[in-house]
N, C-alpha and C positions, 0 to 999 in steps of 0.2 A: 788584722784588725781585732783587737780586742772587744769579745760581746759583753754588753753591759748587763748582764743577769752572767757573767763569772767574776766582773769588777765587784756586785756588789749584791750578794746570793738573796732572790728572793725566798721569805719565809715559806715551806711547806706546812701546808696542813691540809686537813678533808674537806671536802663540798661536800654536805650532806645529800644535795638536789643531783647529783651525778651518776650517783650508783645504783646500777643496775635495777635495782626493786622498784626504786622512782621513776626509773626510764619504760621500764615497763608497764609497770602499774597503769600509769599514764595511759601508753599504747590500749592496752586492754581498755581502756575506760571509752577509748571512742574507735572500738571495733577492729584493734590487730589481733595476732595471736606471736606475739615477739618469741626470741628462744627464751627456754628456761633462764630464769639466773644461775641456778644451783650449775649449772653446766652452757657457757657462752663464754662468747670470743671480746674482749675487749681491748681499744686502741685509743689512746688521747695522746692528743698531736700538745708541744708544750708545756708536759708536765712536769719541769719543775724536777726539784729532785724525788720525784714519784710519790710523797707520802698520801697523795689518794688512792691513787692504783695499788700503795702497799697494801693500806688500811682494808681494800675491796678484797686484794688476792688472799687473806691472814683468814678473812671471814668468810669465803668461797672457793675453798682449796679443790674445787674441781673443776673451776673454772680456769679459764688462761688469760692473760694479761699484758699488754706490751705499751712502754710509753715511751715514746722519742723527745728528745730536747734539743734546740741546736747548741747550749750552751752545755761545755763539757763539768765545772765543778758542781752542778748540782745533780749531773748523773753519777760522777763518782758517789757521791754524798749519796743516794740512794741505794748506790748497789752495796754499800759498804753495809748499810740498814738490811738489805737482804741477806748478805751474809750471815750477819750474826744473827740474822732471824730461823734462816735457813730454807726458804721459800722459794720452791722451783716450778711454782706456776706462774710466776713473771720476770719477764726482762725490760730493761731500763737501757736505752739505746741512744746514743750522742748521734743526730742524725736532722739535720736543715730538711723541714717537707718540703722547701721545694726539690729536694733531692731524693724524694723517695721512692726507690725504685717500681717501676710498675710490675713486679710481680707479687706483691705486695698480696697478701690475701684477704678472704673481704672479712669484717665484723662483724658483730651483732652489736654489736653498743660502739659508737665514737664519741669521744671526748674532746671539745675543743673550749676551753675558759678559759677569759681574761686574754685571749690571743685575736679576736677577730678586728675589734675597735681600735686595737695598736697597731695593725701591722697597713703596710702597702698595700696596694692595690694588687701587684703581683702575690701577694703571700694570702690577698684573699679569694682572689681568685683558684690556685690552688688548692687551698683547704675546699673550697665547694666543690673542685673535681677531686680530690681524695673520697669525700662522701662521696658521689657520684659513681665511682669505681669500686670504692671499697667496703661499701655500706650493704649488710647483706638484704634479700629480698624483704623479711619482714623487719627491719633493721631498722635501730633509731638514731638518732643524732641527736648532741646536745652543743648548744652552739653560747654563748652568752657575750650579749656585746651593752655597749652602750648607747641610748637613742634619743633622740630628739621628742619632744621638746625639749626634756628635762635638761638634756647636754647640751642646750645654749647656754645655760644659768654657770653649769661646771668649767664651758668652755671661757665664758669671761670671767671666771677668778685665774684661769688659768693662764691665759695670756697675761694676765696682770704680772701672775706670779713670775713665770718664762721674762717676762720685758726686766722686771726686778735683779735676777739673777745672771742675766744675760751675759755679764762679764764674768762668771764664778764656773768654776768646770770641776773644781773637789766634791763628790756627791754631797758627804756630810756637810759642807758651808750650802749648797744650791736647795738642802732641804730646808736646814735653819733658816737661809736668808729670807725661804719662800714661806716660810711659818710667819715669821715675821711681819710680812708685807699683812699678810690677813690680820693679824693681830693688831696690827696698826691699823689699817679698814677697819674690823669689829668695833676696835672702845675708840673709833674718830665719829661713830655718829650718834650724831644728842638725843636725837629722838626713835622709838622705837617703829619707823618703817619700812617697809615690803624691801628693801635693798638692807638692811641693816641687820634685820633679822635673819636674812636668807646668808649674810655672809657668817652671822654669829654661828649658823648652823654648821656650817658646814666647816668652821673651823673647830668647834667641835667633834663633828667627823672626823676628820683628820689626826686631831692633837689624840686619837684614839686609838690612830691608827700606827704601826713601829716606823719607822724613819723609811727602810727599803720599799714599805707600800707605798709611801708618799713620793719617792723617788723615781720607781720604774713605771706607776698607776698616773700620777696627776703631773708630773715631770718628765713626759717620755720624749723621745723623738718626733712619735708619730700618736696624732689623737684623734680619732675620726669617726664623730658618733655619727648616725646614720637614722632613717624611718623606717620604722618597723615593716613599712609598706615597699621601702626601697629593699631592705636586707630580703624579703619576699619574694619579690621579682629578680633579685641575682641569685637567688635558691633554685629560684623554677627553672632560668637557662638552663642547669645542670640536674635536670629531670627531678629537683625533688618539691615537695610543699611542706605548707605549715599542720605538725599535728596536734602540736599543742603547747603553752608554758610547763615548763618544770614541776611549777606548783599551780596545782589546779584552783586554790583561794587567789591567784593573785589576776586569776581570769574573770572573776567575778566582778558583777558592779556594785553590790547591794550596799556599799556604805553613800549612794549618789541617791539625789531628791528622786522623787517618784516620776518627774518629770525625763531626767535623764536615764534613768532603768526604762521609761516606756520606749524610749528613743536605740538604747543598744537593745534591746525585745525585737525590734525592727529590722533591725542590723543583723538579724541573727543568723539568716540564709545565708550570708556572707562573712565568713569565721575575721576573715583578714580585713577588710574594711570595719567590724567590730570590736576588733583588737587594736586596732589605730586610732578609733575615736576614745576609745578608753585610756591608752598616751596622753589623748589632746585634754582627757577629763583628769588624769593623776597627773602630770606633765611630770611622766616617766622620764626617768632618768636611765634605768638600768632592765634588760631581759634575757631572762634564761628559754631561747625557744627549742623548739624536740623538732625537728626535723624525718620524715618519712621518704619514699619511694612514692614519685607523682601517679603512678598506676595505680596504686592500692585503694581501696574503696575505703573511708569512714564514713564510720558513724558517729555525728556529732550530737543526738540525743541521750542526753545522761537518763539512764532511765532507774527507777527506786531498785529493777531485780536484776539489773548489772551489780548490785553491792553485792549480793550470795556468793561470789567468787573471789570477795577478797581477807586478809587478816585486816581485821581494825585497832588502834592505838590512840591513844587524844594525852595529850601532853600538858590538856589544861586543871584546872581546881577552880573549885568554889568559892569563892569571896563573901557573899555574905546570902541571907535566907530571910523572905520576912515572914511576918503575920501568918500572911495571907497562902503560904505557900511557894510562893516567888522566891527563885535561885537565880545567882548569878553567875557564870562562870565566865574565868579569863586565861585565854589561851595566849602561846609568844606574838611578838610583834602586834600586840594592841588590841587581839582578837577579844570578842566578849559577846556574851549571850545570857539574855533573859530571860526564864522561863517557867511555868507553873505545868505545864504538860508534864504528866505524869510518865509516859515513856522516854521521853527526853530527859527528865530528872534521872528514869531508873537509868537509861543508857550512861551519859555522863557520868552519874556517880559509880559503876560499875568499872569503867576505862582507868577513874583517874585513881580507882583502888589499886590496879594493879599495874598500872603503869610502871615503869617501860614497857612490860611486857603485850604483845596483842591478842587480839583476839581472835579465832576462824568467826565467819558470820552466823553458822549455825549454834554454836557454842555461845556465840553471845546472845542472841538468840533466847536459848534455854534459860541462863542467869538474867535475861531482864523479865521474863517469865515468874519465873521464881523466885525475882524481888517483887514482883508486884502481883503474886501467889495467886494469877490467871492467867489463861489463854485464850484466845481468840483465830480464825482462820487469817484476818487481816495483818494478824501482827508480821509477819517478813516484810511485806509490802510498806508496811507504816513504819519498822525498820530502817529499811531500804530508804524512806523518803527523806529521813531524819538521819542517816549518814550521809545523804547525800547533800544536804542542806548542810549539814554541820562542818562539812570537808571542805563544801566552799565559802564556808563562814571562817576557815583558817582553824578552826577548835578540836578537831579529826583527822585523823591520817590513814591512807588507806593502806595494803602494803599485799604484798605475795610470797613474801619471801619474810620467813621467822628467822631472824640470825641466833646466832649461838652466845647465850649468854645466862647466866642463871639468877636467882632472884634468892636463892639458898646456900648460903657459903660454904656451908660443910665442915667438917671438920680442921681439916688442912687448907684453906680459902688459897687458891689460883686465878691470880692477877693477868690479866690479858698481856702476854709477849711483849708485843707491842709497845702498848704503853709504859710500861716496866721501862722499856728501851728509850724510850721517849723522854720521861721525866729524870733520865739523866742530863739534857741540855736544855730541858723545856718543860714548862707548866702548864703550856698548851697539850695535850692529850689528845686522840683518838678512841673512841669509847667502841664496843662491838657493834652497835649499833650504826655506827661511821656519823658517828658525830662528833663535834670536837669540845671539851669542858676542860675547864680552867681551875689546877687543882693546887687550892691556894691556903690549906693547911697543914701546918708542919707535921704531924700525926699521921693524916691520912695520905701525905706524900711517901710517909717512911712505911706506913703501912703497904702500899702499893709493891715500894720498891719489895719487902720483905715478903710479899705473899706469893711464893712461888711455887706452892703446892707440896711443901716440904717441911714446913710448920706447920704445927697444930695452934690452940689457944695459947697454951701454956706458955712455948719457945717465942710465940709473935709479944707477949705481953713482956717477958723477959728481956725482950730485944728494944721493944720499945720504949723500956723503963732505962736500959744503959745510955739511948737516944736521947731521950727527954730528961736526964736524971742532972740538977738533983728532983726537979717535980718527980712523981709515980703517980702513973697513968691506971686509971682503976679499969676495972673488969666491964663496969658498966662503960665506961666512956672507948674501951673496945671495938664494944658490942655497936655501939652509937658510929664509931666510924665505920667498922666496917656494913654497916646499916644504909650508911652515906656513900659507899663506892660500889655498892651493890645496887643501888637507887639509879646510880650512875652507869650501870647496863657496862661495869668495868671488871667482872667475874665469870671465869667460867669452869661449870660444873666440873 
């Protein structure tokens, strides 16, 4: 029988929320002490033709890495990407978990996305005794499925779409036809209500997304979103609990009336029952949960002088400043903060100077000091309280682990392997920081492809004058790309 991911290859690219420093960080935050990144075991069951696990092992060549698939062309497709990469701290393995042998040794980090909400019951079953077996003592799991309520909403477009197609079995017509039916739904309703809007959205979503996501995601065999509180309790049978979301903003309730923050305040003794009602208040659709070992003790009080132990980073900028003092800042996915507090100004305006880059806490520390040319004994503490506010406001990122990447091109600018490699089939990229950007200028494509540590100025300008020619590409507008791909945490020293 032919498997339907080598009929019709899904897209690789990176989950920023997967790797290692996330998984840990995390841990750390409510009382593990996980392995190192720089040196751990990691396993993701389903990957695809590995371009996560590459993008992880490229950036942490001491660590080891191993990814199974049961579909055979997108392991070929990976290992081919290793090759030429030359990378002997992971292997890309054609291997059905439910056939994986039990001698299997254990992780520090498991990987299981976009595999738990599609598969059978038998394959989920499985995957929670793989954790179970192979998950080491301070070890995390990252599991990402889809949940209820919100996948009642996704579930009826989907039957609609399924019922529509039903006699169609060529992927590409089963995807158009099923484009279609929504598009037909969206401009059929006159007026703009709660049904009309929710399907405009989501086709939307969709028409965003390449044809193979819509194919094997919204078109599968099998779609079986679950309660957050269900996926819980078939976690526990196989000795493990909830340690936390992926992302620690998306645990937060702070954008709900004062009414419903007094109500999850309450909830608090109880992680999982407050996670559940916070579903029923976003009518979650989609979670990334981190899974632990049921023995281990958390701690689930975030407290201001647990930040001292980590690097900081904030991905957001300032939008506008009034009169009065008042800044406003806006981070991804919608995040934003207003504020006149004078350490909260220094801190933010400090991150988003040098973003990508992070910061150690004491280091930062020192520079918001000395932007605001005092000290006080309080300030770690008042620090502390305001990364920890701002992390779960979505506007801060917390991290452990500094990747390799430079913010100073140098003379001869070296372009990440990787990517180089990449942007020959693809404008989707993997950046050092393992995130993925979309590199959508002809200059700074060719700049990429040509920065292999082997030009200087001179030979890169020459090169991209024969490129671009008859334009001529000036000296400044150079400087301005390469300005742009170094912004882009896609250089290294």
């Amino acid at each position: 029988m032919t498997d339907s991911y080598d009929e019709v290859l899904y897209p690789g690219y990176v989950l920023p929320h997967t790797h290692p420093d996330g998984l840990a960080t995390q841990a750390r935050l409510f009382g593990l002490e996980p392995a190192p990144v720089e040196r751990c075991r990691v396993l993701e069951l389903a990957c695809g033709d590995g371009s996560n696990l590459i993008s992880m092992a490229f950036g942490l060549p001491a660590s080891q890495f191993l990814g199974i698939d049961r579909a055979g062309r997108p392991i070929a497709k990976g290992q081919a990407l290793l090759e030429a990469l030359g990378l002997t701290n992971i292997a890309l393995r054609q291997l059905d978990l439910l056939d994986l042998p039990g001698d299997f040794p254990q992780f520090d980090y498991i990987i299981a996305h976009g595999l738990y909400a599609w598969a059978s019951a038998e394959v989920q079953e499985k995957l929670l005794a793989i954790l179970e077996t192979h998950l080491a003592p301070q070890g995390v799991a990252y599991v990402s499925y889809n949940t209820y309520p919100g996948g009642h909403l996704r579930t009826m477009l989907r039957e609609m779409m399924l019922f529509h197609i039903r006699d169609l079995d060529e992927p590409k017509a089963r995807v158009s036809q099923a484009m279609a039916l929504l598009n037909l739904l969206a401009e059929a309703q006159p007026k703009p209500d709660a049904y009309g809007l929710f399907v405009k959205e989501e086709l939307k979503r969709l028409a965003e997304r390449q044809a193979p996501f819509v194919f094997h995601d919204e078109l599968s065999e099998v779609y079986a979103p679950l309660y957050f509180y269900h996926f819980i309790e078939q976690a526990a049978r196989h000795g493990l609990q909830y340690l936390a979301e992926a992302q620690l903003a998306s645990m937060s309730g702070g954008e709900f009336s004062p009414q419903a923050r007094h109500i999850l305040d309450q909830l608090s003794s109880d992680p999982v029952l407050r996670e559940q009602y916070l579903d029923f208040l976003k009518c979650r659709s989609y979670r990334q949960t981190l899974l632990c070992r049921q023995q281990l003790s958390l701690d689930r009080a975030l407290k201001p002088e647990h930040m001292t132990r980590f690097y900081v980073a904030s991905p957001a900028h300032a939008v506008s400043t009034s009169p009065e003092g008042t800044q406003e800042f806006l981070g991804p996915q919608g995040a934003s903060m207003t504020t006149a507090h004078p350490i909260v100004r220094a801190v933010m305006a400090q991150l988003t100077e040098i973003w990508p880059r992070s910061l150690a806490f004491p280091e930062l520390l020192e520079r918001v000091r000395s932007r605001l040319g005092r000290s006080d004994p309080q300030d770690p503490r008042a620090l502390g309280e305001i990364l920890l506010r701002t992390c779960q406001a979505g506007l801060v990122e917390l991290h452990v682990h500094q990747p390799r990447f430079t913010l100073g091109p140098g003379e001869r600018p070296l372009a990440s392997p990787l990517a180089r490699l990449q942007l020959h089939s693809s404008d989707m990229i993997a950046t050092l920081r393992h995130t993925r950007v979309q590199i959508e200028g002809a200059i700074e494509r060719q700049l990429l492809l040509l920065a292999d540590g082997t030009r200087d100025r001179s030979a890169l300008l020459e090169e991209l004058n024969a490129f671009a020619a008859p334009r001529l590409i000036s000296t400044q507008e150079l400087e301005e790309a390469l300005a742009k791909i170094t912004r882009l945490a896609l250089l290294l020293a």
